[in-house]
SENU-106042 format. One record per residue (C-alpha): x, y, z. Coordinates in steps of 0.05 Angstrom, whole numbers, padded with zeros to 5 digits, always signed. Each point is the difference from the previous one (the first is absolute). Example, Ala and Ser with C-alpha at 12.3 -4.5 7.8 and 13.67 -1.06 7.14 Angstrom:
// SENU-106042
+00246-00090+00156;+00027+00069-00013;
END
This chain:
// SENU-106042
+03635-02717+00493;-00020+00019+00068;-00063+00036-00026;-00022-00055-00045;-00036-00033+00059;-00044+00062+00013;-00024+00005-00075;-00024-00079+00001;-00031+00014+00058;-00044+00061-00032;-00006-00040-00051;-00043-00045+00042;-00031+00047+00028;-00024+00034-00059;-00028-00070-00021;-00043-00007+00067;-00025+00068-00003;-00024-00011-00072;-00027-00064+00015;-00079-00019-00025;-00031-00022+00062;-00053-00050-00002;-00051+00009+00052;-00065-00025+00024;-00055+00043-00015;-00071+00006+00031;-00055+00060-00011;+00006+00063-00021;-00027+00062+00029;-00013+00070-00015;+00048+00054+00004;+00012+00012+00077;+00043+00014+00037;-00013-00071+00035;+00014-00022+00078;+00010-00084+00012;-00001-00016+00072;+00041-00071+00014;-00029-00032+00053;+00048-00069+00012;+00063-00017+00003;+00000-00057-00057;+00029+00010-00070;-00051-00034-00046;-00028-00001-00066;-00043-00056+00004;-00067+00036+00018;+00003+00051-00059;+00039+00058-00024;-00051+00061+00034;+00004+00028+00070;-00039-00019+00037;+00001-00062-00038;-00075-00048+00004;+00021-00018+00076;-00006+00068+00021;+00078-00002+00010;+00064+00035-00030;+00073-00025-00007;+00048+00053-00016;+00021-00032-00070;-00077+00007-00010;-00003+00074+00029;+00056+00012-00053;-00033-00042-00058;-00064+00043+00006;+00041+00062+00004;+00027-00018-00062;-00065-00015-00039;-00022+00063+00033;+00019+00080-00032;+00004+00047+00051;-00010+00064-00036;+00051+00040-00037;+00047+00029+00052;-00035-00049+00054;+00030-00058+00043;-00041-00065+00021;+00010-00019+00079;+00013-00061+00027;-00013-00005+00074;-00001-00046+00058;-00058-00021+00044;+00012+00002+00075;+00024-00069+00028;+00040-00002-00062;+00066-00013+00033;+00061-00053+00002;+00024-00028-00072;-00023-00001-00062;+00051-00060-00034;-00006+00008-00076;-00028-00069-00029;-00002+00023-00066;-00048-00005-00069;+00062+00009-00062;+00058-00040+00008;+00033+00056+00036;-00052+00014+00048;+00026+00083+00003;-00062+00045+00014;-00006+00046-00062;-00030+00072+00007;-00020+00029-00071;-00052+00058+00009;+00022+00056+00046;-00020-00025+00066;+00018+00019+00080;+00007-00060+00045;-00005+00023+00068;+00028-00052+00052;-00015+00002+00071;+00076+00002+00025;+00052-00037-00015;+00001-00026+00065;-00076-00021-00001;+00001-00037-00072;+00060-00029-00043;-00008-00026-00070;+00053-00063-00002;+00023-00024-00069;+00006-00071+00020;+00079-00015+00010;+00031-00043+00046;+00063+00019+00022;+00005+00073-00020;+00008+00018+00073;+00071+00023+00021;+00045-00069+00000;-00043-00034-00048;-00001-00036-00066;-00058+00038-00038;-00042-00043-00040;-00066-00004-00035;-00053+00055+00007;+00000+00064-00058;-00006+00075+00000;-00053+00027+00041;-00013+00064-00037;+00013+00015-00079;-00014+00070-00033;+00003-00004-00070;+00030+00061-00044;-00080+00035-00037;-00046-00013+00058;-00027+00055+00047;+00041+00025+00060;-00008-00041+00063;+00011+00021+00063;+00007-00056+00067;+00004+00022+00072;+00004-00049+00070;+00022-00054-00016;+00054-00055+00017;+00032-00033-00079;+00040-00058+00025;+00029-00067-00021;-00011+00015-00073;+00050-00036-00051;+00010+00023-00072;+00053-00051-00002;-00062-00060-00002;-00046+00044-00040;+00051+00023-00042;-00008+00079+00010;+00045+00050+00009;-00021+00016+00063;-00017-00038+00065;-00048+00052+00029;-00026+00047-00049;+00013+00003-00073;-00013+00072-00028;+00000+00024-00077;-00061+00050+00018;-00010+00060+00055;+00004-00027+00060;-00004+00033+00073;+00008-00039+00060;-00008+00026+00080;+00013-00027+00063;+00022-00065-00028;+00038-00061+00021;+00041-00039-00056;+00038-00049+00026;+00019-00076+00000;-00017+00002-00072;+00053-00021-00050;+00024+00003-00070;+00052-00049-00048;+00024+00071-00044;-00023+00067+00032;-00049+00033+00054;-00007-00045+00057;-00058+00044+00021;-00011+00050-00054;+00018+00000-00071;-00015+00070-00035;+00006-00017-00080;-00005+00049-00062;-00043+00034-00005;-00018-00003+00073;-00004+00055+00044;-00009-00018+00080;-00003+00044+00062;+00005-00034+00066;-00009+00045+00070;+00002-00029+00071;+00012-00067-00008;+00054-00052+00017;+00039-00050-00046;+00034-00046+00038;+00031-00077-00002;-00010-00008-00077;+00049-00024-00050;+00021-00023-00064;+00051-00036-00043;+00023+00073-00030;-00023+00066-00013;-00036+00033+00063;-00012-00049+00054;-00055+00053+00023;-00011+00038-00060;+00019+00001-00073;-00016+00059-00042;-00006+00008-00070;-00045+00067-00004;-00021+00060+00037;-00003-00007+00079;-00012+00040+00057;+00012-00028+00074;-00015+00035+00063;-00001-00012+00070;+00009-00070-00009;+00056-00049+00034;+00032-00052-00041;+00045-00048+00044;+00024-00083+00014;-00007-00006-00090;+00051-00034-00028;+00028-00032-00067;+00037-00061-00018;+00062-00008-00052;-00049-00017-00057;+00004+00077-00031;+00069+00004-00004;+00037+00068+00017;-00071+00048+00004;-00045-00040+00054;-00011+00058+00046;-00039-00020+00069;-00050+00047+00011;-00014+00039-00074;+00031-00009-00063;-00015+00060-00047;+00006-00035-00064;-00003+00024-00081;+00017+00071-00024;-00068+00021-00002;-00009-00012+00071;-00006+00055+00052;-00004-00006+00076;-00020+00054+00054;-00002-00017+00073;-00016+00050+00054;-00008-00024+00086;+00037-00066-00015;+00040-00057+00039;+00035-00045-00036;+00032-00044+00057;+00020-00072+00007;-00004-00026-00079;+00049-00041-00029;+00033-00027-00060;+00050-00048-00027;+00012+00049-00066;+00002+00074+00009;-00044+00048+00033;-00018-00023+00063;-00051+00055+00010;-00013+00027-00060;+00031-00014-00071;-00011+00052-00054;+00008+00000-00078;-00039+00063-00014;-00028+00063+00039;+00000+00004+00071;-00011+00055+00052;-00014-00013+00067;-00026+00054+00057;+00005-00005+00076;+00006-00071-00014;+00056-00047+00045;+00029-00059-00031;+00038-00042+00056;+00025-00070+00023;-00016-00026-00066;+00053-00044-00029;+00034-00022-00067;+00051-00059-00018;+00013+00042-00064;+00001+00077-00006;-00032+00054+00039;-00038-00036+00064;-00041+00064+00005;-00009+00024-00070;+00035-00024-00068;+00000+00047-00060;+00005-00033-00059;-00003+00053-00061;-00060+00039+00030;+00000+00064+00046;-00023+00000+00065;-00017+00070+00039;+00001+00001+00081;-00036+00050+00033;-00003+00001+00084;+00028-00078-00009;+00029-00038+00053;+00038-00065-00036;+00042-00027+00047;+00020-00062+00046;-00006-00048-00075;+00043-00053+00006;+00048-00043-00046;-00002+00045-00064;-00007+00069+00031;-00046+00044+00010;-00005+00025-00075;+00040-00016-00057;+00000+00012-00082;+00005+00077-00020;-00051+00048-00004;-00030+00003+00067;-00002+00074+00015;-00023+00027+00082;-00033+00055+00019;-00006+00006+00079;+00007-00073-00003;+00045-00037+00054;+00040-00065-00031;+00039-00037+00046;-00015+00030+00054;-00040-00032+00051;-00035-00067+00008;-00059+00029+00037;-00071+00000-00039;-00029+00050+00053;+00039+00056+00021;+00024+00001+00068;+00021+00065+00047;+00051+00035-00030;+00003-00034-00060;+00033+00040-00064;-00059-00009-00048;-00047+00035+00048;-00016+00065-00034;+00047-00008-00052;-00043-00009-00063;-00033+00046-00030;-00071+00040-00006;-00055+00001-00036;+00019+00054-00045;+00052-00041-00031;-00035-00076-00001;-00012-00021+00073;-00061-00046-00002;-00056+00024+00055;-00004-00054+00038;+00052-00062+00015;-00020-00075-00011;-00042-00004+00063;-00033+00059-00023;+00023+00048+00058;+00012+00066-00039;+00063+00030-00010;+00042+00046+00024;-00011-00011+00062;+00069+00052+00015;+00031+00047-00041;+00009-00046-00063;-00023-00071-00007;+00031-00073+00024;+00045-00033-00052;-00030-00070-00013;-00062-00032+00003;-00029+00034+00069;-00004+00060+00037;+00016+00001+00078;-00064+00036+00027;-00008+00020+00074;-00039-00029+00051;-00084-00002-00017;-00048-00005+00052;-00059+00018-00049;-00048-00061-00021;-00031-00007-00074;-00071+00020-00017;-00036-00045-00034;-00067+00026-00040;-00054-00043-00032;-00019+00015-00076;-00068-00048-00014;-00022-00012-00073;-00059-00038-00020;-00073+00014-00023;-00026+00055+00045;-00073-00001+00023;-00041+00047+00041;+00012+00015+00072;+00067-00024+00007;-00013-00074-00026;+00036-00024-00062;-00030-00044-00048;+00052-00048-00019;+00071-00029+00031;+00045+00052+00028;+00071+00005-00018;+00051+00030+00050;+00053+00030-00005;+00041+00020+00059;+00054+00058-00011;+00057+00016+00053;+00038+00068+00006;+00054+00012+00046;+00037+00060+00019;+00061-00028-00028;-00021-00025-00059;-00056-00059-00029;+00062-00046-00004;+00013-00002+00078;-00065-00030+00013;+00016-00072+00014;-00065-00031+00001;-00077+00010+00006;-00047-00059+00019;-00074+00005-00003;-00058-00055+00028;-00068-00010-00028;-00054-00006+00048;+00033-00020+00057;+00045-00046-00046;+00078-00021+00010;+00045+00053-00009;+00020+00002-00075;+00067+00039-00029;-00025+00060-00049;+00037-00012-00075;-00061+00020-00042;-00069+00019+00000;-00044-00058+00021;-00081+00001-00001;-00047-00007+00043;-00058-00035-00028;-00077-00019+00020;-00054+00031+00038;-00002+00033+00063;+00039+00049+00037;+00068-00021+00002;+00060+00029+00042;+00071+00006-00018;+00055+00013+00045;+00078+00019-00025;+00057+00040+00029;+00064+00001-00022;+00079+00006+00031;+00059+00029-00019;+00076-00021-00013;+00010+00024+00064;-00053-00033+00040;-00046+00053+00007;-00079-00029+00002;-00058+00042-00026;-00067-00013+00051;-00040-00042-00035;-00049+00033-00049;-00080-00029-00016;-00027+00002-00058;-00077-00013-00022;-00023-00037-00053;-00072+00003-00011;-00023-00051-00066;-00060-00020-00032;+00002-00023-00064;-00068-00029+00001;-00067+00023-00025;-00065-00003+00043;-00043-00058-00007;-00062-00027+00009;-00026+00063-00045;-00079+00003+00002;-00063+00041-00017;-00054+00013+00047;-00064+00026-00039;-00036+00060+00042;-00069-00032-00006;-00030-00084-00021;-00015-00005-00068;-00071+00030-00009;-00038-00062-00029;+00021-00079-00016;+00081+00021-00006;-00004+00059-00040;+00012+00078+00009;-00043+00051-00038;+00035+00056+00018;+00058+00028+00021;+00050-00035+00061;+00057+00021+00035;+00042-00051+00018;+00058+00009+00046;+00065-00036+00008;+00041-00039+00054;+00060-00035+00004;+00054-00027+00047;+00077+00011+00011;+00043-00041+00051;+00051+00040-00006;-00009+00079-00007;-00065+00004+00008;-00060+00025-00046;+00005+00078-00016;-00058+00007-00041;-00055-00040-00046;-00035+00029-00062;-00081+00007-00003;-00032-00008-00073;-00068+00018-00019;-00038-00047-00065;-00056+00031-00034;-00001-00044-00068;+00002-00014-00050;-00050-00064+00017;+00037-00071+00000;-00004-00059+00038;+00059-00008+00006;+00029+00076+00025;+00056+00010+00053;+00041+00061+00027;+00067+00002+00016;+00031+00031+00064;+00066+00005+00030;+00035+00001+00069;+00073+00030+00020;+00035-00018+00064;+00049+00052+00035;+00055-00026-00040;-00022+00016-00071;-00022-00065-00029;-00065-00005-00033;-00045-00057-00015;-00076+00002-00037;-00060-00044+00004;-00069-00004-00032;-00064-00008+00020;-00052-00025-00048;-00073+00013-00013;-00062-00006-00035;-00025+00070-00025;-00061+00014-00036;-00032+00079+00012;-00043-00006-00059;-00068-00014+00000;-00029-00056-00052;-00040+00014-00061;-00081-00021-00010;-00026-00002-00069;-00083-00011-00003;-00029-00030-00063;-00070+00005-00022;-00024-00040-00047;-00075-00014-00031;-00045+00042-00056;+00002+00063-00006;-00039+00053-00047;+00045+00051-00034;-00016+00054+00053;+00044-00046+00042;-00066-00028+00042;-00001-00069+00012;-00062-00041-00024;+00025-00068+00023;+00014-00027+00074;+00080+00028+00012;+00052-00037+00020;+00062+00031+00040;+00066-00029+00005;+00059+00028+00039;+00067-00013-00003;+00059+00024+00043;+00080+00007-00006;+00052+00010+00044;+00056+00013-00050;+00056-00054-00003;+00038+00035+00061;-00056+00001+00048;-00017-00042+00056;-00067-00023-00032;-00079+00015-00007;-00028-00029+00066;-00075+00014-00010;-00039+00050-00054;-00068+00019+00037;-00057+00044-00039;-00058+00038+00034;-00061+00007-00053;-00050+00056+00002;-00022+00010+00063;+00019-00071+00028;+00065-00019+00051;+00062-00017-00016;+00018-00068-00021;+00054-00044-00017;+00002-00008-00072;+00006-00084-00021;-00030-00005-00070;-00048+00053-00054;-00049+00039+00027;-00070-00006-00037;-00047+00059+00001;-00062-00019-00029;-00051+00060+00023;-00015+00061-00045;+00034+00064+00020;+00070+00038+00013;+00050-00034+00039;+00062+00015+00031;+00051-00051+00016;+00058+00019+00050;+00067-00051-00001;+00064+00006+00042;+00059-00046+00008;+00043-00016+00051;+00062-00035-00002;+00038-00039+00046;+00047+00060+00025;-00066+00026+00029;+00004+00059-00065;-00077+00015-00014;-00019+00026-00063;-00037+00066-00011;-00070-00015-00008;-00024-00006-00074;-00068+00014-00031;-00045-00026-00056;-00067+00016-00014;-00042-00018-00057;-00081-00007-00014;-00036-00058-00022;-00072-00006-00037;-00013-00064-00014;-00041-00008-00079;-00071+00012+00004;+00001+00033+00060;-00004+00069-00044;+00048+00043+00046;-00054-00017+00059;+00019-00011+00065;+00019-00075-00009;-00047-00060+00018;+00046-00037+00046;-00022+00040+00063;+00054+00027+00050;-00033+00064-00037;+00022+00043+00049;+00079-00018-00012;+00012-00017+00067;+00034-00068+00028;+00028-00049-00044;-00002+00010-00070;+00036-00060-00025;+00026-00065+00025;+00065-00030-00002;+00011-00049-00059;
END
């Protein structure tokens, strides 16, 4: 009977992680991967479901909406990040009933720290001593979405007891990963005060801290159901109540056959139950490695660890100073360099007996202890949870890695992310902290890459210390951005238009711009030579020192080609082609339908000046003629000169010399009609 409690309980979980979830949705968009930036602290809906939403602003539940309605690629993850000056609480108002935040698509929220930014699931009274009420689950990964991974951030005061979840944290059915996290204050009615790990959920938590949580049964820190890896991570002050009956557990209860557990760089300190298992109560498969397990406490069996059915393996474990039921109880518990009983103390002191008495990496030492300080640090490595190291007088080094849309000459076109990556000689894990400013800005704590947006030159300062108080000098680091294109982009012709607006041949036209920010590297020249329009233009470009290009056109009137003058005769004529009859001439000019226009048509006849032509010219005296015509249009194009010549002999003048004097063909031969 004592096991029937467990398989209810997977029962429910099984139904959660199955469960058909409802959501809002909002627009879809391409295959990514996709990046949403939330820029507030509010939890609201009510402006749309895309980020940023129509306000120009970005909730988280929106951030996570859009990342939903959003594929990031096969094999891809969306990101969800936060804007600087995103800091304090983000207290879960809620869209469904239950107001959880629901991940789907494979996505990557990156928090700024969980002691910059907490997301609060609304409970009152879920701190230590209080009577937990209202407010829901603040995260809930459903079994079939993508994997989703959340870093720096505070989960508190969530309550799967209102909402009616099986967790009061995080609900997982999916792949989740969470680092350097803070559960705690959250609670549950029936498992996973913080954490509740379902089938067929698979979650790996690393450097984080679970602490102050509880439930009515079954994990007052963490219930799990699946597959679950935990690593350098502190679980302490979590406790549950009487409601579970005998398997409560404080800190973890490993529930469900299928269920496997592996925990590497623990502490497990301070939980309690009324049941069994005050730190850790385990139904299925267990193993533990330099992990310590101590002052926890049971009213039942085993206030360190309780077996019940499953097998636990200790490797390097210190599980010791558990109160009430012991440190361990229940069979198959089996030690390997493991100290039970034996000493109260989480960190070893001088002389203690589990210094140098575990064993090495050949045969399953970890490389590093919870902190991250690598082991062996002596001859074999610490039993328990951390390795004494000696004294270390050597700061971090921190190095700058910048990521954004590179330009030329050092400038990037676009936001800069940083990232900021300290090294120590004894390890990554003994660097305590690294705080960075931004342009002469308050000192800010370093928990994940933060950008540095608009344009200018930007500086960024960041150094970082280590667990033992060494300070790096403070580094400087450039940040040169423009992300905008010149303006003001205009063409300057090489010469006035020839005649009343308008080219007739070829113009260079050069180009000029202006940049506030970079500066103008370089403008384009263009060159038109047709075809003829009034309305022509040329295009040019100009690049500032960053990169970023912008064009602009000059237009023009063009028109290289000359018009066209057609002369028409017009009176008798014999069939040798003479004319026998006064002549009329007509001309007539064109200027096509993409020139600028016939301005004037002049004609020169015989051996007379040239004049403007303005109506037919009549020649009237007997003899050959020639006629000369040009146009010339309003571009200032003149036409090649054309010729006609013809004779006339008026009748009855018998191919004589004409009888209507000017015999000598000189002067005007004809008048104007």
């Amino acid at each position: 009977m004592a096991l029937q409690r467990p398989s209810r309980f997977l029962t429910f979980l099984t139904f959660f992680g199955l469960l058909i979830l409802l959501l809002p949705t909002g627009p879809a968009r391409a295959a990514g991967p996709h990046t949403f930036v939330v820029t507030t602290t509010d939890d609201s809906l009510q402006t749309g479901f895309d980020c940023p939403d129509a306000t120009g602003s970005c909730t988280l539940r929106q951030a996570l909406t859009a990342s939903n309605n959003s594929d990031p690629g096969t094999g891809n993850h969306n990101t969800i990040t936060f804007a600087n000056g995103v800091t304090g609480t983000i207290v879960l108002k809620g869209y469904r009933a239950d107001g959880a935040l629901y991940p789907i698509n494979a996505v990557t929220i990156m928090g700024p720290g969980a002691s910059v930014l907490a997301v609060d699931g609304g409970c009152t009274g879920c701190e230590p001593g209080g009577t937990p009420s209202g407010g829901w689950t603040v995260f809930y990964i459903a079994a079939g979405g993508g994997a989703v991974t959340i870093s720096g951030l505070t989960i508190r005061h969530g309550n799967g007891s209102a909402s009616g979840n099986p967790a009061g944290g995080i609900y997982n059915g999916g792949t989740l990963t969470l680092d350097r996290m803070v559960l705690r204050a959250n609670n549950a009615g029936q498992g996973g005060g913080a954490i509740s790990n379902g089938q067929p959920g698979t979650i790996t938590v690393t450097n984080s801290v679970i602490a102050d949580n509880r439930a009515g049964s079954f994990g007052g820190g963490i219930v799990n159901a699946g597959t679950m890896a935990v690593e350098n991570t502190t679980l302490s002050g979590n406790r549950t109540g009487s409601s579970g009956g005998g398997v409560n557990s404080g800190a973890i209860q490993n529930a469900g056959r299928m269920a496997t557990l592996t925990m590497t760089n623990c502490t497990i300190a301070g939980n309690s139950t009324d049941g069994d298992g005050g730190g850790i109560s385990n139904l299925s498969t267990l193993a533990m490695t330099n992990c310590t397990l101590a002052n926890n406490s049971a009213n039942g069996k085993g206030g360190g660890i309780y077996n019940n059915g499953g097998t636990v393996s200790l490797t390097d474990t210190i599980v010791a100073g558990n109160t009430t039921g012991g440190d361990t109880s229940g069979t198959g518990i089996t030690s390997d360099h493991s100290l039970i009983g034996a000493t109260p103390t989480m960190l070893p002191l001088a002389g203690s007996p589990a210094i140098d008495a575990g064993g090495t990496a050949a045969n399953g030492c970890p490389a590093a202890d919870q902190r991250g300080i690598a082991r062996p640090q002596g001859a074999a490595c610490d039993i328990g949870a951390v390795e004494v190291v000696p004294a270390d007088t050597t700061p971090p080094t921190t190095t700058a890695t910048l990521a954004g849309t590179a330009g030329s000459n050092g400038w990037y076109r676009s936001a800069v992310q940083v990232t900021l990556a300290a090294t120590d000689p004894d390890g990554a894990a003994d660097v305590a902290s690294t705080t960075y400013t931004v342009d002469g800005g308050a000192a800010q704590p370093y928990t994940a890459p933060f950008t540095v947006a608009g344009d200018g030159t930007h500086t960024v300062t960041f150094s970082s210390r280590d667990k033992a108080g060494n300070a790096e000098a403070t580094q400087t680091q450039a940040i040169k951005i423009d992300a905008t294109a010149p303006t003001a982009v205009v063409g300057t012709p090489d010469r006035g238009p020839d005649s009343n607006g308008w080219y007739n041949h070829a113009v260079m036209v050069t180009f000029s711009g202006s940049d506030a920010t970079s500066g103008i590297a370089s403008c384009t020249t263009a060159t038109y030579s047709g075809p003829d329009s009034a309305t022509a233009s040329v295009s040019g470009t100009c690049t500032d020192n960053a990169g970023n290009s912008a064009s602009g056109t000059f237009a023009l009137k063009y028109d290289a080609t000359p018009p066209v003058t057609t002369a028409t005769p017009s009176g008798k004529k014999r069939k040798d082609g003479v004319y026998t009859s006064d002549v009329k001439i007509t001309l007539s000019a064109s200027d096509g339908i993409t020139g600028s226009g016939v301005a004037k048509t002049e004609y020169k006849l015989d051996n007379g000046g040239w004049k403007t032509y303005t109506g037919p010219i009549t020649i009237r005296t007997d003899d050959g003629h020639t006629l000369l015509s040009r146009s010339t249009d309003r571009a200032g194009n003149v036409e090649a000169t054309k010729r006609l010549t013809l004779e006339v002999q008026h009748e009855g003048q018998g191919g004589g010399d004409g009888g209507n004097g000017n015999q000598d063909g000189q002067g005007d031969q004809g008048s104007q009609g």
